[in-house]
C-alpha positions as CSV (number, residue, x, y, z in Angstrom):
1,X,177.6,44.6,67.5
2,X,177.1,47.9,66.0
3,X,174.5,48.6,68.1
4,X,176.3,48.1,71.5
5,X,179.5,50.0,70.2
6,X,177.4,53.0,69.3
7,X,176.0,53.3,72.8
8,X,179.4,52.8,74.1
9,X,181.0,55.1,72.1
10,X,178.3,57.8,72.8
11,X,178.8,57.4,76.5
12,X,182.4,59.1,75.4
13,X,181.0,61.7,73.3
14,X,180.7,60.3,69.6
15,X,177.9,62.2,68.4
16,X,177.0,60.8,64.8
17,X,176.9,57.0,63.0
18,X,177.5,55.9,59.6
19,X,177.7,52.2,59.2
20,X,178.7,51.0,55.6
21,X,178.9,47.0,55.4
22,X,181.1,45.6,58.0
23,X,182.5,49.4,58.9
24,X,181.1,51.2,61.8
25,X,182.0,55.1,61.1
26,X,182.0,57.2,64.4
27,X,182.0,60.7,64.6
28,X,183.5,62.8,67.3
29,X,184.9,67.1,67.7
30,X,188.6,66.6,67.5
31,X,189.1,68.6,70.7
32,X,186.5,65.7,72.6
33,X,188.2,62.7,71.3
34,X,189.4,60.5,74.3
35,X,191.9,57.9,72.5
36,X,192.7,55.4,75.8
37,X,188.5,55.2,76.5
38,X,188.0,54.4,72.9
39,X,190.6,51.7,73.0
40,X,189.4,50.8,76.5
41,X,186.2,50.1,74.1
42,X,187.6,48.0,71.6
43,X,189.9,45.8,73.3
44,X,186.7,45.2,75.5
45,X,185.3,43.6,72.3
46,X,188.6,42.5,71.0
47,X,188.8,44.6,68.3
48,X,192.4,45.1,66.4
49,X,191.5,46.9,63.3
50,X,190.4,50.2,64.1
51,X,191.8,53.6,63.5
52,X,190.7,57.1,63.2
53,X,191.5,60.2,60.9
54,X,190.5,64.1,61.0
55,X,187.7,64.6,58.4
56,X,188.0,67.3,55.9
57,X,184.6,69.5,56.7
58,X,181.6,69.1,55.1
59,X,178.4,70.5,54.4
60,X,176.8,67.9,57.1
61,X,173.0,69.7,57.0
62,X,172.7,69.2,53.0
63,X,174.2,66.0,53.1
64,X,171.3,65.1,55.8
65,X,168.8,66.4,54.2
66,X,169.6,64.8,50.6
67,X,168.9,60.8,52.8
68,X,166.7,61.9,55.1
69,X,163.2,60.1,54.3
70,X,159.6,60.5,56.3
71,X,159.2,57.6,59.0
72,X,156.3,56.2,60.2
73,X,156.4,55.7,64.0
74,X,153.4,54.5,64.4
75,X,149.6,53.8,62.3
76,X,149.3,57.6,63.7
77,X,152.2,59.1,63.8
78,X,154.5,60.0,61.0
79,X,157.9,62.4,60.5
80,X,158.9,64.3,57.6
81,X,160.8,67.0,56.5
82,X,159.5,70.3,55.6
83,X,160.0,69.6,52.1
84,X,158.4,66.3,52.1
85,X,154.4,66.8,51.2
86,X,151.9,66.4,54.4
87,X,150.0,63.3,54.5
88,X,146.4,63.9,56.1
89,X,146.5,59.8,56.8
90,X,148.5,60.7,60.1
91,X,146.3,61.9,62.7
92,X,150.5,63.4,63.6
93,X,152.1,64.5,60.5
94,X,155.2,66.0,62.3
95,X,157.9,68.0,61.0
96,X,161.8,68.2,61.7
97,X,163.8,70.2,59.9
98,X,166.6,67.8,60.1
99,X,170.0,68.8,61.5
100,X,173.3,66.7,62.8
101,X,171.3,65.3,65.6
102,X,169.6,62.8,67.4
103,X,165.8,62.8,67.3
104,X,164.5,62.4,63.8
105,X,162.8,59.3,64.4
106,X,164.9,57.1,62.5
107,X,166.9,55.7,65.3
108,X,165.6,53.3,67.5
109,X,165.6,54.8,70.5
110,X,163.3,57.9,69.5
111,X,161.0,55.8,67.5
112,X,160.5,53.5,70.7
113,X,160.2,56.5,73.2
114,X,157.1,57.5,71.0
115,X,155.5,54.6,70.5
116,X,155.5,54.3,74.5
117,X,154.5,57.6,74.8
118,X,151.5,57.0,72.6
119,X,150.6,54.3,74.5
120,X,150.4,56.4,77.9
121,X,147.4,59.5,78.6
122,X,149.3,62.7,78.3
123,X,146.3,65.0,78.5
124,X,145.7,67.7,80.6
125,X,149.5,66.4,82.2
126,X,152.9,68.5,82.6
127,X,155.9,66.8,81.2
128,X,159.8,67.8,81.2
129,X,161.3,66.8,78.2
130,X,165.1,65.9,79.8
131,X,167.5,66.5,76.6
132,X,165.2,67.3,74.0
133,X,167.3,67.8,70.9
134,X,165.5,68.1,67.9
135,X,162.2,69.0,70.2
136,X,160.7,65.9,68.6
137,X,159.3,64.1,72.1
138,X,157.9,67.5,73.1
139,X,156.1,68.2,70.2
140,X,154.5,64.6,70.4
141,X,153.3,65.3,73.9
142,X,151.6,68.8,73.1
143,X,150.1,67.1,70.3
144,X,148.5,64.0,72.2
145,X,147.5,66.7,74.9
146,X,149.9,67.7,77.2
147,X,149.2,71.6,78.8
148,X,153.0,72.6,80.4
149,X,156.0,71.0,78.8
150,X,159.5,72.0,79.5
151,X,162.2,70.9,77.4
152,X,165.7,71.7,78.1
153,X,169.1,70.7,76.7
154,X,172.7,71.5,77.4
155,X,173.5,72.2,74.0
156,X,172.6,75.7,72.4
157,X,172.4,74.1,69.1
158,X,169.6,71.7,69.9
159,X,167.8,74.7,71.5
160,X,167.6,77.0,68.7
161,X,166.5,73.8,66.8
162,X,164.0,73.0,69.0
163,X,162.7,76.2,69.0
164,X,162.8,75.8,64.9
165,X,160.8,72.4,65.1
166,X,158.6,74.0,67.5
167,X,157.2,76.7,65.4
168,X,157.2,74.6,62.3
169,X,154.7,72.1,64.2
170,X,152.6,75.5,65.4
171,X,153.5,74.2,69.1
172,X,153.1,77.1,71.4
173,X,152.8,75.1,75.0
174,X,156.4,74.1,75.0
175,X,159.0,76.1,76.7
176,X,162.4,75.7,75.7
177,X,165.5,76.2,77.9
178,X,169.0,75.8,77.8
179,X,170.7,74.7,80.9
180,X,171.8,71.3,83.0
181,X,168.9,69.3,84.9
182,X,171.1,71.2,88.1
183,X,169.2,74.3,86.9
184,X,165.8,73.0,86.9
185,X,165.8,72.1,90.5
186,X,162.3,73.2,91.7
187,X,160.8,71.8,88.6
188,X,157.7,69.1,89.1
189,X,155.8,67.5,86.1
190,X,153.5,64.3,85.5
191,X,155.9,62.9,83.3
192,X,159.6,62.9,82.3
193,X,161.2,62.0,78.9
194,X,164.8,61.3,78.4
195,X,166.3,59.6,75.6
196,X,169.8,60.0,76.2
197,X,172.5,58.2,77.7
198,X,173.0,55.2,80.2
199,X,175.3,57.3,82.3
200,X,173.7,60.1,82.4
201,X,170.2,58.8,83.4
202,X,171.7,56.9,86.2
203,X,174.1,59.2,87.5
204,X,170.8,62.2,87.3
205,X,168.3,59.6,88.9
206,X,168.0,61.4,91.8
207,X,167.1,64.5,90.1
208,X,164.6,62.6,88.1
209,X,163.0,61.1,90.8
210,X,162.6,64.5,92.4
211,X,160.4,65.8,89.6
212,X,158.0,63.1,89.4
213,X,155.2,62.9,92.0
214,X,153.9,59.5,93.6
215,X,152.2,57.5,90.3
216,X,154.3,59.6,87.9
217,X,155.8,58.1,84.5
218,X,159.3,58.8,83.7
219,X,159.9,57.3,80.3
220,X,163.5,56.6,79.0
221,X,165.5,55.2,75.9
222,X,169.4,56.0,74.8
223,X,170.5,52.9,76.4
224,X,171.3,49.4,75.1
225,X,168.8,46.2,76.3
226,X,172.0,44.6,78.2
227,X,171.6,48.1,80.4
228,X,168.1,48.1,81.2
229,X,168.9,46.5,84.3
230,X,171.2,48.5,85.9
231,X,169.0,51.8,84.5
232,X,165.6,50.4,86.4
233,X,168.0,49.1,89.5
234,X,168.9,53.1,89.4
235,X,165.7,53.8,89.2
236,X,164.3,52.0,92.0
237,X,166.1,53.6,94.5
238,X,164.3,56.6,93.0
239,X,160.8,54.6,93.8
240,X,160.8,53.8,89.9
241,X,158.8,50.7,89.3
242,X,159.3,49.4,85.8
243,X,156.1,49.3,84.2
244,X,156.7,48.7,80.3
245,X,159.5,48.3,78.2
246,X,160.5,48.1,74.4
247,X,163.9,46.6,72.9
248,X,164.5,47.2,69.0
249,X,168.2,46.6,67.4
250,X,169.6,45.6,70.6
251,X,169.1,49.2,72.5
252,X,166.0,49.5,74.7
253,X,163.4,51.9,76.1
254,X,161.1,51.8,79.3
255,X,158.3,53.3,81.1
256,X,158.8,53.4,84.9
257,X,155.9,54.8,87.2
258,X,156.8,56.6,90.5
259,X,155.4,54.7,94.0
């Protein structure tokens, strides 16, 4: 249930999770709070006893950093923090300085988009990394081989961290931009990534599908599994067949290939 509230409550603009026995904390910028579409959201689910509260402010990047712990993605691919010690046992040690943001590996949805990405051939391809946060899916794809990767966001923030992540993971065939997918209009690549949002993905589809050329991959995650079928309904009228798909704590990622 957790699970499926997140999403929901992300679609609104909740940007951070802290769940603590039966309590699901959400948090949100006071000025972005919508109150009638998060009570649209819990009398959908029948839920009475919620309420919400400013937060006094905190010191949210040393709090993160005090519980965040390496992840291992896959037998090859690890995360870590730059104070966490390198482990040669990775063929991809990666490292994210970790901020208030998604993309650190530990949710589901990041750690499924990379374990499909690692099961596709980036090398030698162009990919556009749709949302990048962290910069965490870009760096995987320069690292398993990919020559030109754009990643763009719409949030400054995530930029100037990506840009961070980049240089910490001596990545230097990524280019980082701040902007909507409206300003990336001409853009074509191999392969699209975008862990994001259900909304979003489907209501950018068409863009999407105009990046990708005929056997393409977009690859995408940020959505719950109950969604996956509207997402690759989206995505077929975008000639996206659905070629692969994950599902992990209730949310779910796929691999779609152009036709």
């Amino acid at each position: 249930m957790h699970e499926i509230l997140s999403a929901l409550l992300t679609e609104t603009g909740f940007e951070g999770f802290e769940e603590e026995e039966n309590i699901l904390k959400a948090y949100i910028n006071e000025n972005d709070l919508d109150i009638a579409a998060v009570k649209g959201i819990m009398d959908q689910f029948h839920i009475a006893g919620w309420s919400y509260k400013p937060v006094t402010d905190r010191n949210w990047n040393e709090e993160w950093e005090q519980s965040f712990q390496p992840v291992v993605i896959t037998p090859e691919v690890r995360i870590r923090a730059p104070f966490h010690p390198a482990d040669p046992r990775y063929r991809h040690d990666l490292v994210i300085n970790p901020k208030m943001a998604f993309g650190t590996g530990h949710h589901a949805t990041t750690s499924m988009m990379m374990e499909l990405m690692m099961q596709q051939n980036l090398h030698n391809k162009s990919v556009i990394d749709y949302g990048t946060g962290t910069g965490i899916l870009a760096i995987l794809a320069e690292k398993e081989g990919a020559q030109k990767i754009l990643a763009f966001d719409n949030d400054p923030v995530c930029v100037e961290n990506s840009v961070e992540n980049l240089a910490l993971n001596d990545c230097h065939r990524v280019s980082v931009k701040l902007g909507e997918i409206n300003n990336f209009e001409d853009i074509r690549a191999d392969v699209v990534l975008a862990n994001i949002t259900r909304n979003t993905i489907i209501g950018t589809m068409n863009q999407i599908g105009s990046f990708v050329p005929e056997s393409g991959l977009f690859i995408a995650s940020g959505f719950i599994l109950q969604d996956l079928s509207s997402v690759s309904l989206a995505a077929l009228k975008s000639k996206f067949h659905l070629l692969a798909q994950l599902a992990r704590e209730q949310w779910a990622a796929a691999v779609f290939i152009k036709y």
